[in-house]
Backbone bond lengths (Angstrom), bond angles and torsions (degrees), N, CA, C in turn:
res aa  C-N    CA-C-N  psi(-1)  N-CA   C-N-CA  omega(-1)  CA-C   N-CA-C  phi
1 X - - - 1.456 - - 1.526 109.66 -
2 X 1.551 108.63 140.55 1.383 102.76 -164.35 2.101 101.25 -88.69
3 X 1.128 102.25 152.28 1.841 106.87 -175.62 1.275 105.10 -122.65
4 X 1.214 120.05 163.25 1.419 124.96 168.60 1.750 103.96 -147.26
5 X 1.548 115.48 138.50 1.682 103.47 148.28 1.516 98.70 -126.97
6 X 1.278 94.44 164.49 1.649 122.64 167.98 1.786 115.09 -94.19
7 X 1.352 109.01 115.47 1.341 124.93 -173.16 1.743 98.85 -75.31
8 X 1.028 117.72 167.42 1.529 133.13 -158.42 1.807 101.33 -91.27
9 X 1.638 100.85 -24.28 1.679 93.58 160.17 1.439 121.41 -102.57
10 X 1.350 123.11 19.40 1.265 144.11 160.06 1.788 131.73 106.41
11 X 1.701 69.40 -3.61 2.083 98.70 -174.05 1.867 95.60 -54.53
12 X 0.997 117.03 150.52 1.496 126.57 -174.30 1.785 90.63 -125.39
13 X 1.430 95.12 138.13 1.710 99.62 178.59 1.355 102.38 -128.30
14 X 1.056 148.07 111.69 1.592 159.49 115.21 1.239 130.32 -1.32
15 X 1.427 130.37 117.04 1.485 125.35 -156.07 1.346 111.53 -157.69
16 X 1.885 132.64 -155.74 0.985 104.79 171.12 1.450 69.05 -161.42
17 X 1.820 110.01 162.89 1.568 131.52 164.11 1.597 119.83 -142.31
18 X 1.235 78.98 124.39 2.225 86.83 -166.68 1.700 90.02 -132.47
19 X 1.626 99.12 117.86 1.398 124.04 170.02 1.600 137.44 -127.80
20 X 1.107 130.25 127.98 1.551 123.22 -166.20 1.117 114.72 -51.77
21 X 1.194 114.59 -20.66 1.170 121.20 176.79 1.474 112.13 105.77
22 X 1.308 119.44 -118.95 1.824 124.14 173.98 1.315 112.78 -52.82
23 X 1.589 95.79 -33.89 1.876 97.55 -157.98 1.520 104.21 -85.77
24 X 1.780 119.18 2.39 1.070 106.07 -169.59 2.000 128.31 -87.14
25 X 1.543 108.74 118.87 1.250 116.81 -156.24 1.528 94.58 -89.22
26 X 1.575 139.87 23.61 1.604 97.20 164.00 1.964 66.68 -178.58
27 X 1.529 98.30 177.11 1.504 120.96 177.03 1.397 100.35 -126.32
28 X 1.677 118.76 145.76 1.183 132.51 -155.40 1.417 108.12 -150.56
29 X 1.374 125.95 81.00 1.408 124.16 -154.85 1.642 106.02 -105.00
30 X 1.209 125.94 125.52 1.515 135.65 -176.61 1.079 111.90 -90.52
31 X 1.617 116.37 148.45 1.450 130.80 165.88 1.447 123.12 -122.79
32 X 1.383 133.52 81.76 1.021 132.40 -150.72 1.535 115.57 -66.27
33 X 1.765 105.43 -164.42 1.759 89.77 -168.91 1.453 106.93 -109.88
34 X 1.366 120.27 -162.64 1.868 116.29 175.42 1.820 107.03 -58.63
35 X 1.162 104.82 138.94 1.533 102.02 152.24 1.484 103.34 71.77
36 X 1.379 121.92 8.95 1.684 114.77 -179.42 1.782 112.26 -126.56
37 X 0.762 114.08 -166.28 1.824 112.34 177.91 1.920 107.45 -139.94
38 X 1.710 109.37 162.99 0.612 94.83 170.26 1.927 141.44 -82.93
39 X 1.281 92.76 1.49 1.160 108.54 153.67 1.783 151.85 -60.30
40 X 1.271 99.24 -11.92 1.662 138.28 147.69 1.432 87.96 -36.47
41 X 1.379 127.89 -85.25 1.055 129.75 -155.20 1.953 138.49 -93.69
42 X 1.287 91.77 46.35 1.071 132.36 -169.72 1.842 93.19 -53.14
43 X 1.840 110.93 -66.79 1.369 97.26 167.38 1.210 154.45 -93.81
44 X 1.623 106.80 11.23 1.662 98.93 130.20 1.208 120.45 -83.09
45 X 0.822 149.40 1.11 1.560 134.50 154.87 1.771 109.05 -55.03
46 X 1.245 123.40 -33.63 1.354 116.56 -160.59 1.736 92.32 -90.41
47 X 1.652 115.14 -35.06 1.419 107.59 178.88 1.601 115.83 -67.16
48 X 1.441 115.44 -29.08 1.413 102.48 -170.70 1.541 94.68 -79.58
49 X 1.357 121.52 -17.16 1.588 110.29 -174.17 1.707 93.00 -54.32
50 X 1.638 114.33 -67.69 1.203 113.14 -165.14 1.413 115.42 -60.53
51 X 1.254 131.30 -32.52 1.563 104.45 151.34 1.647 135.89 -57.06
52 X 1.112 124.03 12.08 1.476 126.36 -161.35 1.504 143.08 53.62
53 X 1.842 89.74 37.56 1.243 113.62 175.83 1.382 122.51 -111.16
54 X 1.492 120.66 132.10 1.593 110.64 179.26 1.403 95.82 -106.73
55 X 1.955 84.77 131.82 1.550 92.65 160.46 1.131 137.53 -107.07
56 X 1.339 131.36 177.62 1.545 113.51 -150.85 1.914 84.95 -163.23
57 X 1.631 106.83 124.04 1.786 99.88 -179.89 1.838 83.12 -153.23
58 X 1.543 82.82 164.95 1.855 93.28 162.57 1.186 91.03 -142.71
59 X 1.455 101.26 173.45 1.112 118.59 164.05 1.813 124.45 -96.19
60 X 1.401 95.48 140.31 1.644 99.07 -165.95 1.558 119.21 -55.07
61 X 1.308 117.98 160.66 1.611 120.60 172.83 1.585 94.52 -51.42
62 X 1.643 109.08 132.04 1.757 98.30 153.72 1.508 100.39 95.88
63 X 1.942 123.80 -7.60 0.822 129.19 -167.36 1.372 136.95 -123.51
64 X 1.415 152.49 130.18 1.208 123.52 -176.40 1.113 117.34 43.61
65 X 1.128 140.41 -135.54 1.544 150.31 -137.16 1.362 109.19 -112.65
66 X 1.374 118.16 -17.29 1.542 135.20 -170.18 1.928 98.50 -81.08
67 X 1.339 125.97 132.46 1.322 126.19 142.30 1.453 126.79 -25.22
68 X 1.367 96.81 144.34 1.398 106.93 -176.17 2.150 131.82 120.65
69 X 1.017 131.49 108.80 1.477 118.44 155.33 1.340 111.98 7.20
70 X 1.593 124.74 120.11 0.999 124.32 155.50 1.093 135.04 -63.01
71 X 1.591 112.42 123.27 1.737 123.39 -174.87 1.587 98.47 78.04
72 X 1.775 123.52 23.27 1.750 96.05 -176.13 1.463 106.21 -128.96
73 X 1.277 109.52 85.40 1.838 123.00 165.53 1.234 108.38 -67.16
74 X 1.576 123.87 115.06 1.613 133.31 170.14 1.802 109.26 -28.77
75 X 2.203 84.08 -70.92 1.385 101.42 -177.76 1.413 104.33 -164.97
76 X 1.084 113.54 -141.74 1.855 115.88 -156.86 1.533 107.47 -103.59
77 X 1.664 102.48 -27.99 1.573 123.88 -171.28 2.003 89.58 -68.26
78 X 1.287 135.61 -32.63 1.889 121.59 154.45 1.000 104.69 -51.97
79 X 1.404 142.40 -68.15 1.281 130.24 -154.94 1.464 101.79 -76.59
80 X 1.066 144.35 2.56 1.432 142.82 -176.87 1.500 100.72 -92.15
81 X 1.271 106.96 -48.91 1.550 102.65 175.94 1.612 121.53 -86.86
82 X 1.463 97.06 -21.11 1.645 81.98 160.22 2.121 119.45 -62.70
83 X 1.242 102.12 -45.86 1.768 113.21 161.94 1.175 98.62 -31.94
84 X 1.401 122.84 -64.59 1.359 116.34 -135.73 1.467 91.56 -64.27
85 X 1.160 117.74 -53.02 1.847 141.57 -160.04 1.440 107.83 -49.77
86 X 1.433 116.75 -58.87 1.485 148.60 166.74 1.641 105.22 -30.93
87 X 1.694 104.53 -66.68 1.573 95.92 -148.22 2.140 85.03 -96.56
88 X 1.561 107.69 -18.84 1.500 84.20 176.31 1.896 117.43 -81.54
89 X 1.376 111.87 -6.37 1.592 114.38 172.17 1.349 117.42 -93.79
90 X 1.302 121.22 -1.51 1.658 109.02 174.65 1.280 94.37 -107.17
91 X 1.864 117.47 -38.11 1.854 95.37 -176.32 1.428 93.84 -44.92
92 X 1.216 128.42 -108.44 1.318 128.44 -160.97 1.495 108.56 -27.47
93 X 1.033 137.45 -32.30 1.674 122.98 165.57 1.601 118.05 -39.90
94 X 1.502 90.15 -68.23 1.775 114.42 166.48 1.297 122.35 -93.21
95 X 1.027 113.89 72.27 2.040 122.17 176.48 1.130 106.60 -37.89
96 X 1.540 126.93 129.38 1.733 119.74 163.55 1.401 104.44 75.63
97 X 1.407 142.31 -10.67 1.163 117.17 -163.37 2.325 93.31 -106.56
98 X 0.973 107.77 145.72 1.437 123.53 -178.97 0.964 112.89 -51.53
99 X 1.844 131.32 111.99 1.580 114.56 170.78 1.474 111.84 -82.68
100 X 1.383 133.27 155.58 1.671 156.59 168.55 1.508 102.85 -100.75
101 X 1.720 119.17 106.66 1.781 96.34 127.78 1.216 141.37 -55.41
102 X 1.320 122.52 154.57 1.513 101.39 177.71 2.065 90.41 -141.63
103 X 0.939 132.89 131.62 1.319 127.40 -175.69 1.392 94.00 -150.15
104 X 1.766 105.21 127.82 1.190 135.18 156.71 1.331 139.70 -88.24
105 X 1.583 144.75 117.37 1.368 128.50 -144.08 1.273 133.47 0.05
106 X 1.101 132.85 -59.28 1.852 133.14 -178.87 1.509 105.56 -86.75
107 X 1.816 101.90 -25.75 1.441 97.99 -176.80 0.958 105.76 -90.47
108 X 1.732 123.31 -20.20 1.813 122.75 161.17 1.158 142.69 -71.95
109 X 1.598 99.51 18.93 1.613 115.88 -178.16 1.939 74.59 -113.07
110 X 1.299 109.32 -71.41 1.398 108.55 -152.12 1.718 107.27 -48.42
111 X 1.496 109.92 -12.99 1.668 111.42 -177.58 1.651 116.26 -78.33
112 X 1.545 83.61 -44.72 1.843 95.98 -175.19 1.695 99.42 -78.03
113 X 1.124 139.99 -9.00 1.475 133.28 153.37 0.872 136.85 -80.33
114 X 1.602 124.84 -30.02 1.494 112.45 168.43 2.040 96.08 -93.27
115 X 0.942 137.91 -17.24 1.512 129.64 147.95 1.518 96.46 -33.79
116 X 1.017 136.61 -103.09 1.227 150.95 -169.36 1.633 104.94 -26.30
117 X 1.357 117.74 -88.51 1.401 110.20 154.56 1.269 154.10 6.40
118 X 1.249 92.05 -79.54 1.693 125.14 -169.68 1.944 108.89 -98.34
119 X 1.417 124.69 -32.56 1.299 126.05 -178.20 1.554 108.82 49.09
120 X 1.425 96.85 54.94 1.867 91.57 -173.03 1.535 111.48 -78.58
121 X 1.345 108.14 177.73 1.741 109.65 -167.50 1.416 84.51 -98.45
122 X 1.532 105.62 117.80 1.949 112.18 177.89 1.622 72.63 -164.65
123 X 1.783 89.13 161.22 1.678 112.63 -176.38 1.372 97.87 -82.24
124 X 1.418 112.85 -58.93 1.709 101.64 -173.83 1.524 97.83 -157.81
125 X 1.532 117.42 162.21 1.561 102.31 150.39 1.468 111.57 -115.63
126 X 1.816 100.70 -163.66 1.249 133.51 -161.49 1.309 120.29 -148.09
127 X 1.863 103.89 91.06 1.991 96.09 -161.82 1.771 68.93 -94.65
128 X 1.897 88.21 174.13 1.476 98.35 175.43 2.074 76.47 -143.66
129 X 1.800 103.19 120.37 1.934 72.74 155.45 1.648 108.31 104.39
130 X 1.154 122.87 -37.80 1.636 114.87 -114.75 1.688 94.17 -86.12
131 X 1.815 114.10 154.36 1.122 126.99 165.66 1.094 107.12 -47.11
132 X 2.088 126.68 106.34 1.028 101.32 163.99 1.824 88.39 -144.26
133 X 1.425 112.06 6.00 1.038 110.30 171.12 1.788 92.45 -165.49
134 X 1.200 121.24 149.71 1.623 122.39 -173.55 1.503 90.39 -92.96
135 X 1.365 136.18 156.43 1.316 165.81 69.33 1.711 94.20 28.89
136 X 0.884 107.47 -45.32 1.804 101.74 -176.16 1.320 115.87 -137.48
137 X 1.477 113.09 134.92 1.484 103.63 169.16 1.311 139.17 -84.76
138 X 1.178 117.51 105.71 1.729 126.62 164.90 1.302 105.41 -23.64
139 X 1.835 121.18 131.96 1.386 119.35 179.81 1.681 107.63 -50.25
140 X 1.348 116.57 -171.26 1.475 125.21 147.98 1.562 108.96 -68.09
141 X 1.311 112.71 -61.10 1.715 126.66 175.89 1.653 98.01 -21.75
142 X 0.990 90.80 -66.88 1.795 101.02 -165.29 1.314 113.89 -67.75
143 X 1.145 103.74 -30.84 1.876 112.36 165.76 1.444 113.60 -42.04
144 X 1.171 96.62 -69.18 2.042 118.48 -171.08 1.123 88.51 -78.01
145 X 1.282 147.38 -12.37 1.917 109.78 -168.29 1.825 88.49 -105.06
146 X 1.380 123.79 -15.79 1.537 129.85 157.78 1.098 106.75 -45.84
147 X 1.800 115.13 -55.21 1.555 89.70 -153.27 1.712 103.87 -93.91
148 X 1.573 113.36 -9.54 1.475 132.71 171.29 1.634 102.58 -49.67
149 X 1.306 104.04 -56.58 2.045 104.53 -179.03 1.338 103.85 -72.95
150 X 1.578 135.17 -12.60 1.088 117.41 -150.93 1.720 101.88 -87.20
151 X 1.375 106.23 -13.62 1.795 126.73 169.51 1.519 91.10 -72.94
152 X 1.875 121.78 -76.53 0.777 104.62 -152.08 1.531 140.72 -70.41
153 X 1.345 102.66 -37.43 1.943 125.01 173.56 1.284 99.81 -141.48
154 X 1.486 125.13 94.99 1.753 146.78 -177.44 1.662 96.19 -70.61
155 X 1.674 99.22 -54.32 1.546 100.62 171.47 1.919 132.74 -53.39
156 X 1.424 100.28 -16.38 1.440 90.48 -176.36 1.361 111.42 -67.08
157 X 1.853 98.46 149.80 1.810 105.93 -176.69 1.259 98.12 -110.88
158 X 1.539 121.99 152.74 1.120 133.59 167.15 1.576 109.70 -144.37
159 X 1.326 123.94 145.99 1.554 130.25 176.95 1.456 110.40 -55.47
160 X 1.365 113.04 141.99 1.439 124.85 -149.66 1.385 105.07 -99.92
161 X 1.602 119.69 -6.80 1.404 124.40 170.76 1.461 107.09 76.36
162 X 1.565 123.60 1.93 1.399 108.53 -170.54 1.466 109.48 -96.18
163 X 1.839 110.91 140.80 1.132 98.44 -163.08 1.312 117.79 -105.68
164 X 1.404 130.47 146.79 1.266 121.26 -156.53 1.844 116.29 -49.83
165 X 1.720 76.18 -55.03 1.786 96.71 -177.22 1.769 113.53 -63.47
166 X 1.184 108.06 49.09 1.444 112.43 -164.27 1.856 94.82 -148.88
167 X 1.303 122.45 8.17 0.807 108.89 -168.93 1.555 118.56 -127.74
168 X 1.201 110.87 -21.37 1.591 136.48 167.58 1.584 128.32 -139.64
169 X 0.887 136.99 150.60 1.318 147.96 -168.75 1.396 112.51 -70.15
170 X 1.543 102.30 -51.81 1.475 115.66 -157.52 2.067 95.79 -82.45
171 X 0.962 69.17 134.38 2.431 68.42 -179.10 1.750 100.68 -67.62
172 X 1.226 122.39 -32.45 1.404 112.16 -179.65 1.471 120.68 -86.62
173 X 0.752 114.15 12.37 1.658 135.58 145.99 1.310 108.79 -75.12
174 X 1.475 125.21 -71.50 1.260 139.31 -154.99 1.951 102.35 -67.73
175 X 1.320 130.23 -32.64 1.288 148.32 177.82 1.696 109.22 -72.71
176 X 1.198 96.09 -43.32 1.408 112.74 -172.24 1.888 101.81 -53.63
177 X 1.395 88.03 -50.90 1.920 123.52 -177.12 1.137 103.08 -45.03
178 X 1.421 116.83 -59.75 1.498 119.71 -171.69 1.792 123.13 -97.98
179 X 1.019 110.87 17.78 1.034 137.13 -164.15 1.734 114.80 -119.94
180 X 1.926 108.49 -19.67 1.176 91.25 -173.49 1.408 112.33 -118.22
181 X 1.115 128.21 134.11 1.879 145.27 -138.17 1.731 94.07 -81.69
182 X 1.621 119.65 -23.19 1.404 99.43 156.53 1.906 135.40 -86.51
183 X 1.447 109.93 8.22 1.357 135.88 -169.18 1.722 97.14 -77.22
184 X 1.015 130.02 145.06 1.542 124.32 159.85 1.359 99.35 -160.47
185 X 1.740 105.88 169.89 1.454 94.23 -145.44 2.121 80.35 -136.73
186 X 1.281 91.35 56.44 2.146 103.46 -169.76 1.447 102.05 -112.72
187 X 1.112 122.41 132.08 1.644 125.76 140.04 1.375 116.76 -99.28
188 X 1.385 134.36 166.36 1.549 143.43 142.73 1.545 92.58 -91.01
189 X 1.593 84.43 132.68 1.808 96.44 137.51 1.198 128.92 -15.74
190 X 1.471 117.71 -81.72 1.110 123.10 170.38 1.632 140.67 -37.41
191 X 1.445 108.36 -43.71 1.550 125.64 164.98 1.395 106.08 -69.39
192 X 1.693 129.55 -41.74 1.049 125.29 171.31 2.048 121.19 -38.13
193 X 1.608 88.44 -73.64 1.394 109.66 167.13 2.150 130.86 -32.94
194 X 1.675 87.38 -35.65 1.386 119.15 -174.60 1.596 102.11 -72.35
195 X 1.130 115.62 -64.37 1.827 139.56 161.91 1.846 90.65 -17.31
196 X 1.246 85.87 -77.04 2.238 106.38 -147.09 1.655 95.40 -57.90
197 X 1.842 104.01 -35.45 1.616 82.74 179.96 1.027 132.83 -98.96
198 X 1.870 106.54 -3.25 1.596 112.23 170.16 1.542 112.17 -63.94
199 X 1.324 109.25 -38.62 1.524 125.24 179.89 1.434 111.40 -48.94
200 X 0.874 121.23 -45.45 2.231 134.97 -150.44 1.912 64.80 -79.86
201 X 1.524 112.56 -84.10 1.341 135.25 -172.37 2.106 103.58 -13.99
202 X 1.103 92.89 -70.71 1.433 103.33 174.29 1.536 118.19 -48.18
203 X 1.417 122.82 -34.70 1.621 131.24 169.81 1.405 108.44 -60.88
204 X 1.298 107.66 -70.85 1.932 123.20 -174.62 1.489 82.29 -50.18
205 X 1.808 153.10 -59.70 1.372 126.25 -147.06 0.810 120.97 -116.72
206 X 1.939 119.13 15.65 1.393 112.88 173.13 1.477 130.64 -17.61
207 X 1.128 106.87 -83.79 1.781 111.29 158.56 1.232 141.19 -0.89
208 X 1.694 111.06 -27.59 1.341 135.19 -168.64 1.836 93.86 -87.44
209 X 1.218 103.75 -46.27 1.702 108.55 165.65 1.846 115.67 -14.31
210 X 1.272 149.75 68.24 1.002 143.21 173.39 1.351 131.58 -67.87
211 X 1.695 119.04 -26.33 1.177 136.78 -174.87 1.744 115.45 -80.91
212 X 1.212 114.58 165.38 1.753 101.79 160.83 1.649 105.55 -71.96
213 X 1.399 115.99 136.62 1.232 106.45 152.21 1.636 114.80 -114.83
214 X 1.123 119.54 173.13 1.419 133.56 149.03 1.713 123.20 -119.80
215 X 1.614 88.51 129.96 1.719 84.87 -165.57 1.803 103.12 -130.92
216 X 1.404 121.98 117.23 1.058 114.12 -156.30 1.291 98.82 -142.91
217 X 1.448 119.95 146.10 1.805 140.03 -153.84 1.058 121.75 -159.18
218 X 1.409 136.27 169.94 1.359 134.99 -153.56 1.215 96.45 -150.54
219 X 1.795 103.87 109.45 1.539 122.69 167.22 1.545 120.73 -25.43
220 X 1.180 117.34 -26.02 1.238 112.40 164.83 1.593 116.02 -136.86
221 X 1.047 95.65 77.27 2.088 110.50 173.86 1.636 91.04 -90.51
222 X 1.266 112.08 114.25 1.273 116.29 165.45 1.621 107.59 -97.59
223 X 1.676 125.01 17.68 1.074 99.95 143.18 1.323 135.84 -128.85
224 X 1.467 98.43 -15.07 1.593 107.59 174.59 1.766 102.92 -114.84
225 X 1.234 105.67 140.79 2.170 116.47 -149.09 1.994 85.83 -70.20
226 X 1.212 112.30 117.77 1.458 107.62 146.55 1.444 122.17 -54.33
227 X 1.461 128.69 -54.91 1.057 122.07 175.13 1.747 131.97 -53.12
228 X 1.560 95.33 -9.94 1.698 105.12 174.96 1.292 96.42 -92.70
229 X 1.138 135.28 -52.45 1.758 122.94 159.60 1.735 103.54 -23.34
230 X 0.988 110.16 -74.38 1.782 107.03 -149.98 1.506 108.67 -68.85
231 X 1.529 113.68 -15.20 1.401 118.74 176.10 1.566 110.43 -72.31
232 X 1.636 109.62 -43.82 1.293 100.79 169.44 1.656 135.01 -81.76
233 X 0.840 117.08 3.00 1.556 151.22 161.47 0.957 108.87 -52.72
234 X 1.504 115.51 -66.12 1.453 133.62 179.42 1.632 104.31 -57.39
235 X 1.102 134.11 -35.00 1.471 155.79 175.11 2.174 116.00 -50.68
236 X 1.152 92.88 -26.67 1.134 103.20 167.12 1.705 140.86 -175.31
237 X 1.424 122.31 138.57 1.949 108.98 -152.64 1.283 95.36 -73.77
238 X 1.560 141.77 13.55 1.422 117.45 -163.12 1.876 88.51 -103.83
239 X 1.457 112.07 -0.46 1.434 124.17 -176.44 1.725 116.56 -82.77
240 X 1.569 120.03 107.88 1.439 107.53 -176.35 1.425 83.99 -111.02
241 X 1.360 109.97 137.58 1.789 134.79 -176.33 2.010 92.84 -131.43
242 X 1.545 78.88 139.65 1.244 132.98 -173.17 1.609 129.09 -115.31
243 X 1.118 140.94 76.99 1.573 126.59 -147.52 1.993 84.72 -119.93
244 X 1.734 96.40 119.18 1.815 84.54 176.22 1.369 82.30 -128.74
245 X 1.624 83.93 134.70 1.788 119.28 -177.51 1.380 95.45 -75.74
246 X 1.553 77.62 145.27 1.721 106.41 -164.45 1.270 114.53 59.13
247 X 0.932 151.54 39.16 1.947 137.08 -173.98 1.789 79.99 -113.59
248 X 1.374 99.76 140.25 1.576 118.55 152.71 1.370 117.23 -81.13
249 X 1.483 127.44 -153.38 1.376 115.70 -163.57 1.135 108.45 -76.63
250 X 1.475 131.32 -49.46 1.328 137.85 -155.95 1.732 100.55 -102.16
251 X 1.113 89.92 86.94 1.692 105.55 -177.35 1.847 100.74 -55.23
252 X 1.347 100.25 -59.56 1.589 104.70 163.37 1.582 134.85 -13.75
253 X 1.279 96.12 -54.86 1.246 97.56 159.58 1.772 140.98 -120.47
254 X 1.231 90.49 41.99 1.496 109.70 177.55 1.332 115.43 -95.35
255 X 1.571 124.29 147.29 1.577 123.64 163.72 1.165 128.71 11.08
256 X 1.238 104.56 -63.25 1.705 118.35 -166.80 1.594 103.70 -92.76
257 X 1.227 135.20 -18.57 1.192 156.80 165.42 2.399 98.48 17.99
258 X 1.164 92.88 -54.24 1.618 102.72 176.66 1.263 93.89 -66.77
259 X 1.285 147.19 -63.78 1.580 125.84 -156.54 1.232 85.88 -75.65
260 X 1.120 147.65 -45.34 1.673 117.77 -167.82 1.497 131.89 -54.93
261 X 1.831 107.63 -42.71 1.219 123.50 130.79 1.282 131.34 -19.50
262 X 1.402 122.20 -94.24 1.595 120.90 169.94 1.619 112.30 -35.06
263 X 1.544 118.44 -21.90 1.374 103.67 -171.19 2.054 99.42 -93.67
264 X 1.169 93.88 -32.44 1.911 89.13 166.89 1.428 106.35 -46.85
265 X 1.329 102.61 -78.41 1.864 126.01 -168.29 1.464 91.82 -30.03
266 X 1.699 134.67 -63.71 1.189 116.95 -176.08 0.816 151.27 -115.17
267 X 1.459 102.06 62.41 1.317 136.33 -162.28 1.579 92.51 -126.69
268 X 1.562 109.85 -47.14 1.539 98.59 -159.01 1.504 82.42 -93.96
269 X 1.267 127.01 22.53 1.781 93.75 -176.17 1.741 83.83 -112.90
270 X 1.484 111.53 -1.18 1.484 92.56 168.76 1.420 120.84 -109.08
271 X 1.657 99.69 31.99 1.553 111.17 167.18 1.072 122.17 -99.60
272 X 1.611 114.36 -19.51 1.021 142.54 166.15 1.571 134.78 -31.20
């Protein structure tokens, strides 16, 4: 079923919620990645149905179907209130039943920061991926003239350099990627800037992490650093890490795609 909320500066974000209905034992709310929708994930949505999970995602400011400049997030304080909106309208949707983060690269920086942050009442999350260190380093040049525009035009967009074929194994994935008219390949300044300092932010407060998480990556993500996953891992015991050799970014939709799955599902059903 398709959802919508209205943000407090009037931006409307677009989403979707699919639930078993009676049988459903917990809430499982997604944060998708740069430049994608929540519609990507169409089949986990049908697997968590059959585990007895409802899921519940929008699509980001700037994104897919949601209002807004393409690729242009102010700052983190939207996605905070989209959280807020999310996990305080389904508890009361679903009384008693357990909420899940679930954050995917851009959405696995923006998850593990307002976690950190915010200490919201959720059972546990689930980064897969997440921006918390790049696969490659951005010059210095490009550093300072980021944070130089980020005074002057926060709003300017520029192409995000990410490459499709960098993201899954299978090529009909990767076609699918470039092929679909809600996909764009934009950052702002500003969202850029937002990324690099939630990230640093997220290192210095690992610790602040109170919940179980699960944080899981692919030995070879050529775009977001596995090894910055496992460093922050190391950062705190409430962190169970996962490193599967060979997976590109979107473990989700790789080969093995079901064990990665089965390894979410039972994980959170033993948070349960």
């Amino acid at each position: 079923m398709d959802i919508s909320i209205k943000l407090s500066g009037g931006q409307y974000l677009k989403g979707i919620i699919s639930s078993p209905g009676e049988h459903a034992k917990a809430v499982v709310i997604l944060v998708h990645g740069l430049g994608e929708h929540i519609g990507r994930y169409n089949y986990w949505v049908r697997k968590f149905n059959e585990r007895g999970f409802t899921f519940v995602g929008l699509d980001l400011p700037g994104h897919g179907k949601s209002d807004g400049k393409r690729g242009y997030l102010k700052n983190f304080s939207v996605t905070d209130e989209m959280l807020d909106i999310l996990i305080r309208e389904y508890s009361k949707t679903f009384p008693g039943l357990p909420v899940f983060l679930y954050g995917h690269s851009l959405g696995g920086g923006i998850v593990l920061d307002y976690l950190i942050r915010k200490d919201p009442r959720v059972k546990g999350a689930v980064i897969t991926s997440p921006w918390l260190r790049l696969s490659f380093e951005p010059g210095q040049f490009k550093l300072m003239l980021a944070s130089v525009m980020n005074w002057i035009m926060p709003s300017m967009v520029q192409k995000s350099g990410l490459m499709a074929e960098h993201i899954s194994h299978d090529n009909k994935v990767v076609d699918a990627y470039k092929n679909d008219p809600l996909v764009h390949d934009k950052i702002s300044v500003s969202l850029f800037n937002s990324v690099m300092d939630a990230a640093s932010h997220s290192f210095d407060h690992a610790e602040y992490i109170r919940i179980p998480l699960l944080l899981l990556h692919g030995s070879d993500d050529q775009l977001c650093s596995p090894a910055g996953s496992s460093e922050f891992a190391s950062k705190n015991h409430h962190i169970t890490l996962k490193i599967w050799d060979d997976g590109f970014h979107e473990l989700h939709n790789e080969s093995f795609k079901d064990e990665v799955f089965a390894t979410i599902v039972d994980w959170l059903e033993s948070k349960m």
